[in-house]
N, C-alpha and C positions, 0 to 999 in steps of 0.2 A: 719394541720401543723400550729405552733403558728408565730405570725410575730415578726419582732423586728424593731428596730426606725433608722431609717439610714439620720440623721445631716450632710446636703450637705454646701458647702463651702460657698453657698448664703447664709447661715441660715435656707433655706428651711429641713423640717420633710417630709421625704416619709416613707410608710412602705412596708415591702417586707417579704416575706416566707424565715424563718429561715434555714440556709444552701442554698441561693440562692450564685450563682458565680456571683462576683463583674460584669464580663463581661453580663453575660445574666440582670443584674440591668440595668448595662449601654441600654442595648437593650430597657431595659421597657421606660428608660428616653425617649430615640431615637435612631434610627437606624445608627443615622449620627454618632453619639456620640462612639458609639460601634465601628463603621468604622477605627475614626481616633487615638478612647484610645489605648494609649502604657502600663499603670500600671495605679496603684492608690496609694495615701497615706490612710491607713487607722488606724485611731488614731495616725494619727502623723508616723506612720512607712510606708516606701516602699513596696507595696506588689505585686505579678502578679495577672493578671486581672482574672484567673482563683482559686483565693484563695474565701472560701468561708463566707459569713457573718452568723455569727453564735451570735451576740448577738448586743446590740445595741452599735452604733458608729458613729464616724464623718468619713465621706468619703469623697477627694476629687480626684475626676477621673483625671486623668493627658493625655493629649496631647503631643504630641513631640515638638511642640513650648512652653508648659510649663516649669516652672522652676520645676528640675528635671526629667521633662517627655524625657528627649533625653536617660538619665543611661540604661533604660530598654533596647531600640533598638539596642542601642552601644555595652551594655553588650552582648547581643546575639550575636552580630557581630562578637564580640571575640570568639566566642564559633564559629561561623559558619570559621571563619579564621582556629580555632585551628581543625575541621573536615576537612577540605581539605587540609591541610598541613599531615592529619593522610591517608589521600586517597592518597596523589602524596606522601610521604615519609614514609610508614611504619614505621620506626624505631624509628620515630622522638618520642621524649619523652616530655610532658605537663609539664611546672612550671603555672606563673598565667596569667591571661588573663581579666583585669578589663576593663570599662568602664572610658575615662578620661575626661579631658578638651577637647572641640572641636574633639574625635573620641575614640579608642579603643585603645588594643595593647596585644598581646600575646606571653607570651617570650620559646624557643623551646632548647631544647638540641637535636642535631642532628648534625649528621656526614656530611650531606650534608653543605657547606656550600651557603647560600642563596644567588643569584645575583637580581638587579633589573630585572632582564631577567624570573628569579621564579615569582615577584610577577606579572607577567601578566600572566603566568600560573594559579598560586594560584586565582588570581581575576575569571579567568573564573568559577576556580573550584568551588568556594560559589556561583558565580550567577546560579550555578547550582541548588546546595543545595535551596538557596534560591526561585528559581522555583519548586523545590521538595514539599516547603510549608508544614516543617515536625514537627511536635509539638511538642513545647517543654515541657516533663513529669517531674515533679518533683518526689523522691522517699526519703525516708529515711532510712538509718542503723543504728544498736548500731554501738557505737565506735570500737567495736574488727570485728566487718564484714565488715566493712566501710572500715576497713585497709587491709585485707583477699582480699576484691574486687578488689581493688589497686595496691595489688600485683600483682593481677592474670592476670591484665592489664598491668604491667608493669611500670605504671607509679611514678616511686620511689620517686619524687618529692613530688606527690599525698599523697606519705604514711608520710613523712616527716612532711607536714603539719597537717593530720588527730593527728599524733602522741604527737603534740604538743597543741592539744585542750584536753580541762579538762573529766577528765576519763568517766563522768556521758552523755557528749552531746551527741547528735542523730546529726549526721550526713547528710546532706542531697546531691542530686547529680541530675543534669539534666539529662534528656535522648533527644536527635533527632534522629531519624532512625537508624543508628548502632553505632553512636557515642555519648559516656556517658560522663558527666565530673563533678569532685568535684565542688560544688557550693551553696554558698548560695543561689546564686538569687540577685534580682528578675531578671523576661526575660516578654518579648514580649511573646503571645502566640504562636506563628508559624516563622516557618523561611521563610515565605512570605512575611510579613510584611516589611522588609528590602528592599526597594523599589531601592535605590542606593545604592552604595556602589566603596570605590575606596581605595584602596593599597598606603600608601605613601611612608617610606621608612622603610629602616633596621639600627640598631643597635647594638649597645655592652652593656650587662647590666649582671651585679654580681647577681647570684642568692642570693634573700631576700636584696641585695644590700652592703652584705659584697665583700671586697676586697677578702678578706681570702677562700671565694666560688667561684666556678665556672664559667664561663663566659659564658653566654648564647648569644642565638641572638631574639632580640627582634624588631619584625615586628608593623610598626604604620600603621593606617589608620582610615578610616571616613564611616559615613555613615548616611543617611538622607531617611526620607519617600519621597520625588520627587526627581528625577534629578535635577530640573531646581536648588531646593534648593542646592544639591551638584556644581553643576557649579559652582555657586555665590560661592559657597566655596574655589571652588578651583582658580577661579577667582583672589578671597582676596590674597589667599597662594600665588600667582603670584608676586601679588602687595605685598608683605609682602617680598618676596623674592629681588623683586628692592629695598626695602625699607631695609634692612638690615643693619643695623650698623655697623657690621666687615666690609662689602663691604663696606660701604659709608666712617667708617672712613678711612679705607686705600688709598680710590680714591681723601677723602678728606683733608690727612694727619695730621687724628686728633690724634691717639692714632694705640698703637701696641701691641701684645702679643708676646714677645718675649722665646723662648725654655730653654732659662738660666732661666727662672723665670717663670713656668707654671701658672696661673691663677693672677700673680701681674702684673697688668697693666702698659705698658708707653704712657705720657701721652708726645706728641709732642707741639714746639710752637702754633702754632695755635688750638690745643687741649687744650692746658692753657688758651689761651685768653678767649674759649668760657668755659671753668671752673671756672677762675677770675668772669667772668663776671657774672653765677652763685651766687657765692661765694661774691661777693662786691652785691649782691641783697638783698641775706638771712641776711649778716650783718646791711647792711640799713635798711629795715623792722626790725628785733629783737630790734635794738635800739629805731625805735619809739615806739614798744610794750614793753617798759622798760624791758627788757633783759641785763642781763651784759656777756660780754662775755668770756670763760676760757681756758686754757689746761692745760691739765693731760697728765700725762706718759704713754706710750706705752707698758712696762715692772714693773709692780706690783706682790710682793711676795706672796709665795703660801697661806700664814695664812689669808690675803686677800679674796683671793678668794673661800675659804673656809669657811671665815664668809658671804660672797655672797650670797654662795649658790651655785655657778658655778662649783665648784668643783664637785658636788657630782650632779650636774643636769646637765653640759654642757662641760664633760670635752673631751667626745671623740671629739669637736670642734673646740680644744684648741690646740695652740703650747705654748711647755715650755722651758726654757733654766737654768742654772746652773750660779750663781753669788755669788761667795767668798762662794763658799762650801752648799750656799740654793739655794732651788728650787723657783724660779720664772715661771710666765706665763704671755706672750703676750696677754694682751687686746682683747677678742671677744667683749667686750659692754663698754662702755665710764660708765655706771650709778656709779659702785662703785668709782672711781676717781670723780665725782661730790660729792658724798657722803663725803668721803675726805674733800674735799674743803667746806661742810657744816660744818664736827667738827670740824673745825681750829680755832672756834672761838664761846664764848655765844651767843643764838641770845631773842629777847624779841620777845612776839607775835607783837609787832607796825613793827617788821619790814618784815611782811608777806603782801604780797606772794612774796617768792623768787625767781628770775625764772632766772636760768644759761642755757646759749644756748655754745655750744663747737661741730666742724667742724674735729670730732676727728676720726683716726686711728684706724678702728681693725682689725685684723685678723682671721678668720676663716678656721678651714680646710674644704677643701669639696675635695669629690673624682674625682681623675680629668677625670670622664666619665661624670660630671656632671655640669665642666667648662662652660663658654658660653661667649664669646666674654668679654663686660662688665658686662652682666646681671647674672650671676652668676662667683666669681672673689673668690681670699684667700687675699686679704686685698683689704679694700673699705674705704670710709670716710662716717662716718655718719652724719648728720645732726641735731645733737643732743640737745637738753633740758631737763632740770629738771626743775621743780617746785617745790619748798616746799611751801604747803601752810596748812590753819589752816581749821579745819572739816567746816566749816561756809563757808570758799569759795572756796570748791571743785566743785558748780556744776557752779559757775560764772568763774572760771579758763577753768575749761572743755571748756562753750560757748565760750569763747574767743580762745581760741587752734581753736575749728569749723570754726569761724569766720575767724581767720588767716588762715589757710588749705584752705578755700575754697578760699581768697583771692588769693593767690598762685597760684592755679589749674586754676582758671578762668585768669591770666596773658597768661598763654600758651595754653588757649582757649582746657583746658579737661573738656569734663564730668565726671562724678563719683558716686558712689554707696558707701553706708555703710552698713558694716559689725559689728556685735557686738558678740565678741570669750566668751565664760561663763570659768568657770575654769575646767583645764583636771587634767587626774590621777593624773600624777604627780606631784602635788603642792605640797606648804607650806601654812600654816594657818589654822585660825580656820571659820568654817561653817558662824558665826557671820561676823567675815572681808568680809567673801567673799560674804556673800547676802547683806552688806553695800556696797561695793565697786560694784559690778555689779550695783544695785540700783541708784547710784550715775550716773555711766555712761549713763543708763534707761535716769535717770532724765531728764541730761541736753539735750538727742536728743530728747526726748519727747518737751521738753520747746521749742528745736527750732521746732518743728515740721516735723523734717524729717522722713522718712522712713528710714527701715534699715532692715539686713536681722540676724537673732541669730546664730549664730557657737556655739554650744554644745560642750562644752569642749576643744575649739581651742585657748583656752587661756594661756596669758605665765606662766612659775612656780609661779609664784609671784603676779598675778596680772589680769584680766579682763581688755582685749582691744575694741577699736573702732580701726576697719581697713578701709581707704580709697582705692577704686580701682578705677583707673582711666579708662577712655576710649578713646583710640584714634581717628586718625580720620579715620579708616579702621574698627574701631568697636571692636579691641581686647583688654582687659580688665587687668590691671598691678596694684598690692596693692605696694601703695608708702609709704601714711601717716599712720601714729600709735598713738594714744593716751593710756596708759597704768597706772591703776591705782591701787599704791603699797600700801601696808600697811606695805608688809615685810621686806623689807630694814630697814626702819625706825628703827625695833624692831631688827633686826640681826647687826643693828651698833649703836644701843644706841644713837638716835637723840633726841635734845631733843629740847626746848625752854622754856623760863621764860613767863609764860602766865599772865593776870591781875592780878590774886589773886598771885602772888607771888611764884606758885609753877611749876614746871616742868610738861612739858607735852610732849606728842609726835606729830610730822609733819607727816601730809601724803604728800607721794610724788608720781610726775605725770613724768609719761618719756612719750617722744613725737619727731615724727620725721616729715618732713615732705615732701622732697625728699625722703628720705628712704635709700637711698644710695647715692651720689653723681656720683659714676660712672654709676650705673647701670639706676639715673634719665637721664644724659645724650645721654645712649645711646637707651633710651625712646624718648626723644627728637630727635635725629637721624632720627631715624623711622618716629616719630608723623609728622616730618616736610618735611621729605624723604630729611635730606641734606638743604631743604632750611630752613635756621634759621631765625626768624626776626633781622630785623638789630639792634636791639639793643643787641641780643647775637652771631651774626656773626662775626667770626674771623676778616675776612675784609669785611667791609663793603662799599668799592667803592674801584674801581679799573680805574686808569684813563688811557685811553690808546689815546698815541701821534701816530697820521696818517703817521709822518715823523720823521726826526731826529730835523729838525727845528722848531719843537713843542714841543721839551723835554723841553726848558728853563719854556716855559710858563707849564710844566704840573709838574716841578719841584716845582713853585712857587706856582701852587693852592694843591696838597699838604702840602708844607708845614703851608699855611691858614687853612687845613683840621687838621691839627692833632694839632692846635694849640688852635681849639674845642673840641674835644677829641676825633675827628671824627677818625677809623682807616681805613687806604687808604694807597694802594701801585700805583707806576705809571709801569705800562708792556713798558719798554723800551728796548724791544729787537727788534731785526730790521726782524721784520713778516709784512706781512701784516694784515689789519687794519680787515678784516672775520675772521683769523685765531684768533684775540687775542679776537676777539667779543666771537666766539667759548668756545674759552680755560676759557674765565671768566664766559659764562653759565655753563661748563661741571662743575668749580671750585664753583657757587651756587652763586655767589657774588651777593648781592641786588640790589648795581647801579654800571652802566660801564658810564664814561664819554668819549665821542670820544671829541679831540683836534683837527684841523684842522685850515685853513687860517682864514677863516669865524670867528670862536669861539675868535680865540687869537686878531680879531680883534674888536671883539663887546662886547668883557671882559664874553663869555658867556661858558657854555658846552650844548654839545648834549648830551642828557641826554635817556638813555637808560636801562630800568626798569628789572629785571632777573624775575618779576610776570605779568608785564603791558604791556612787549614790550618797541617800540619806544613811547617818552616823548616828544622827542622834544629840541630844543635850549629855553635855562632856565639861567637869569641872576646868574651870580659864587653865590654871595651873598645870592640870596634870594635861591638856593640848598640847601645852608650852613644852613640855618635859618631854613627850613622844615625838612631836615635830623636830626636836633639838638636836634625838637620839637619831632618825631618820636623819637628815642631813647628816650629822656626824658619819651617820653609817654607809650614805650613799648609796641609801637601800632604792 
């Protein structure tokens, strides 16, 4: 039997007997190796470990702590969910069952309706399966038997999908013990391998995710090669669950979702404050970084958006309304209203790079099963920039956008990862723009040296992004910032500039955000901080509370020395005792509590009591004043 060349991820050549299974390779490497592989990437594609090497290739064996290496086990997981829901519910009928972010999910038509009381039935039912340790067989059919099988199973969804791939495909379908399922792949080799596993919740999901479809019920869950890794999991979800923003804001009367207004936020006093405070951040920074700043309209007419492009690429997103007889539409993206405010006027090349930053209003629809507190909303404020600038400083605009971004992110102490989206189907342009404008992006992370991870096609109509994800401090991962680089705009509004030699030329433009959303940054922040803000974005950030009623004068007066720094401070002058209001200003997150008392009013002092530190101690008024001022300034 002849061998072929197998290019492992170190750069290391091994060779191996042609038609060897990726799995029995991994065995020759090592034993161990074979133990803990879940899949492989081979030439770049996802495969099961039991797919065979049949000519020469890069292989690299994936792990469950690799990136990627979790899909395989997840995936199966699905498939082991979606077997024991076919064991305890006969009836129940198969839609899809993918692998996601941090677990699985499998969505079910069936007449039962599922309680959390099912899924500790159900969970027993796969640790069965999964002690069964039943392998999972890949098969294929033509397309016309694929559909024939499907039927004969019942499962109509199944055929639906079949029916909708292209006439020529083979088809392919997992087998474990008497349960078969439509699937690409890849899986785990056995449903042993599935070490943990744990049930999270249910929900309500449109089948393929139209309204217009059916409502199915779709089951989440997780699952990990050790327990001990699942605990820690579930550990996090605990803490993630104290940490929630709808809870915090409402405890902390930041912001509401009110029934009159599904997915449009209200944003409370003390929800402003710490929004302003935001908001007078991003304007300070953009002015030193020569930024001007603009607004644009909310409501722009359809021929607009039509020369966009949004029209015909973004429109099921859109709300529209009716103005003297035309059709208008409500703003999803601020870019063409900067656009706008580019042609108002000739520009020469001396006056590049142009860079408009606008804190602007859009609207999108989303389905409202797909609401989420602030984190996904139907109107948000973006944080928006344009840049026009000339081909020559597109990769020094880029560095600087980095620069700025990471500056930002390192203020509220996130880390972060970059992403870089290549162009998908659906664009505009030509092959040329888009391997300059990727190239460009390349350039500048290449120049600073970052790493970054390629998204295939996750790019917007118009343009190759760098995406920022940030990471908090529980470890879950949120894409905020965007760098976006257009050609298309440019050309679809006729931008122009007087360049040296006297003749017209065109601008590329850079869209760029770097909260991403305003509300949905804040209620990132929520989270990141569980409630406790630093005090330079804390609504109040001391709260003074008088022992007596005889200490009001004196706690009225250092207030108002407080707010005449810009310091914000309320005095708790209700007549409680002096624990309960200690209490009420830990529960309310406040930074510092001052107690008032004989002592204090007589040595001009406060007792200073930290909501991170504890007891501080008796601290002259002034020199409070003076630390607190430098803190905030410093947005320590």
């Amino acid at each position: 039997m002849s061998n072929v060349n197998v290019k492992l991820k170190d750069g290391s050549i091994r060779q191996v007997a042609k038609g060897t299974s990726i799995l029995d390779f991994a065995k020759e490497i090592s034993e161990g190796l074979a133990r803990v592989a879940t899949g492989a990437e081979l030439d770049g594609k996802k495969v099961d470990l039991m797919t065979k090497i049949e000519e020469d290739c890069e292989l690299n064996i994936l792990r469950f702590e690799d990136e990627n290496g979790k899909d395989f086990l997840r995936h199966t997981s699905s498939h082991i969910l979606a077997q024991a829901v076919k064991r305890l519910y006969p009836g129940t009928k198969l839609a899809i069952g993918p692998s996601v972010d941090n677990g699985f999910y499998y969505d079910f038509d069936s007449e039962h309706v599922f309680t959390p009381e099912d899924l500790v039935k159900i969970e027993k039912e796969m640790e069965k399966i999964v002690k069964e340790d039943l392998a999972l067989e890949k098969f294929v059919l033509p397309r016309n038997e694929a559909i024939e099988f499907a039927k004969k199973q019942g499962e109509d969804y199944k055929v639906e999908l079949i029916q909708d791939l292209p006439e020529d495909e083979v088809i392919s379908f997992y087998r474990q013990g008497e349960f078969t399922d439509l699937c690409a792949g890849p899986h785990v080799p056995s449903t042993g391998k599935v070490k943990a596993i744990k049930l999270l919740s249910i929900a309500g999901a449109y089948w393929r995710g139209s309204e217009k479809n059916k409502m199915l019920q779709r089951i989440y869950g997780t699952s990990f090669t050790k327990k001990s890794d699942l605990e820690e999991h579930l550990n996090r979800l605990e803490e993630a669950k104290k940490r929630d923003h709808r809870k915090l804001g409402k405890e902390l009367d930041l912001f509401s979702l009110q029934e009159e207004g599904p997915g449009f936020p209200f944003f409370h006093p003390r929800g402003m404050v710490l929004r302003n405070a935001l908001e007078n951040f991003w304007r300070e920074e953009h002015v030193k970084r020569g930024y001007d700043e603009i607004k644009t309209p909310i409501i722009l007419n359809e021929k607009l958006w039509r020369q966009s492009g949004h029209w015909d690429h973004y429109q099921e997103n859109m709300y529209f309304t009716k103005i003297d007889d035309g059709d208008y539409a409500i703003k999803p993206m601020n870019c063409p209203g900067s656009i706008l405010m580019y042609n108002r006027k000739k520009h020469s090349y001396r006056d590049f790079p142009i860079r408009m930053g606008e804190l602007g209003i859009v609207h999108r629809h989303e389905l409202s099963g797909a609401l989420h507190g602030l984190m996904r909303v139907r109107n948000f404020t973006q944080d928006d920039a344009h840049l026009f600038v000339l081909p020559e400083q597109i990769k020094e605009e880029i560095i600087g956008i980095i620069d700025f971004v990471d500056y930002v992110y390192n203020i509220f102490g996130f880390k972060y990862h970059i992403e870089l989206s290549t162009r998908p189907e659906n664009s505009m342009g030509t092959d040329e723009e888009w391997e300059l404008a990727i190239g460009s992006l390349k350039g500048a992370l290449d120049e600073k040296e970052l790493s970054y991870k390629i998204n295939e096609g996750d790019g917007a109509f118009y343009g190759p992004k760098i995406d920022f994800h940030l990471e908090d401090c529980i470890g879950r991962t949120w894409q905020c910032g965007t760098i976006q680089l257009d050609f298309q705009m440019p050309q679809r509004f006729d931008m122009n500039y007087v360049g040296a030699d006297g003749e017209n030329h065109r601008p590329i433009m850079l869209h760029r955000v770097i909260f991403g959303s305003v509300e949905r940054f804040i209620a990132i922040l929520i989270e990141h901080y569980a409630g406790k803000f630093p005090a330079w974005l804390a609504p109040i950030q001391v709260q003074i509370l008088p022992i007596a009623d005889k200490h009001h004068e004196y706690a009225i007066k250092l207030e108002r020395e407080m707010k005449a720094r810009g310091i914000r401070v309320e005095v708790d002058s209700r007549n409680e005792k002096i624990g309960y209001k200690i209490r009420e200003a830990q529960l309310s997150k406040v930074p510092y509590m001052l107690v008032i008392g004989d002592k204090e009013m007589e040595a001009g002092e406060v007792a200073v009591r930290s909501r991170d530190r504890g007891e501080v101690g008796a601290v002259k008024v002034e020199s409070f004043i003076e630390d607190l001022v430098q803190e905030i300034k410093e947005k320590k």
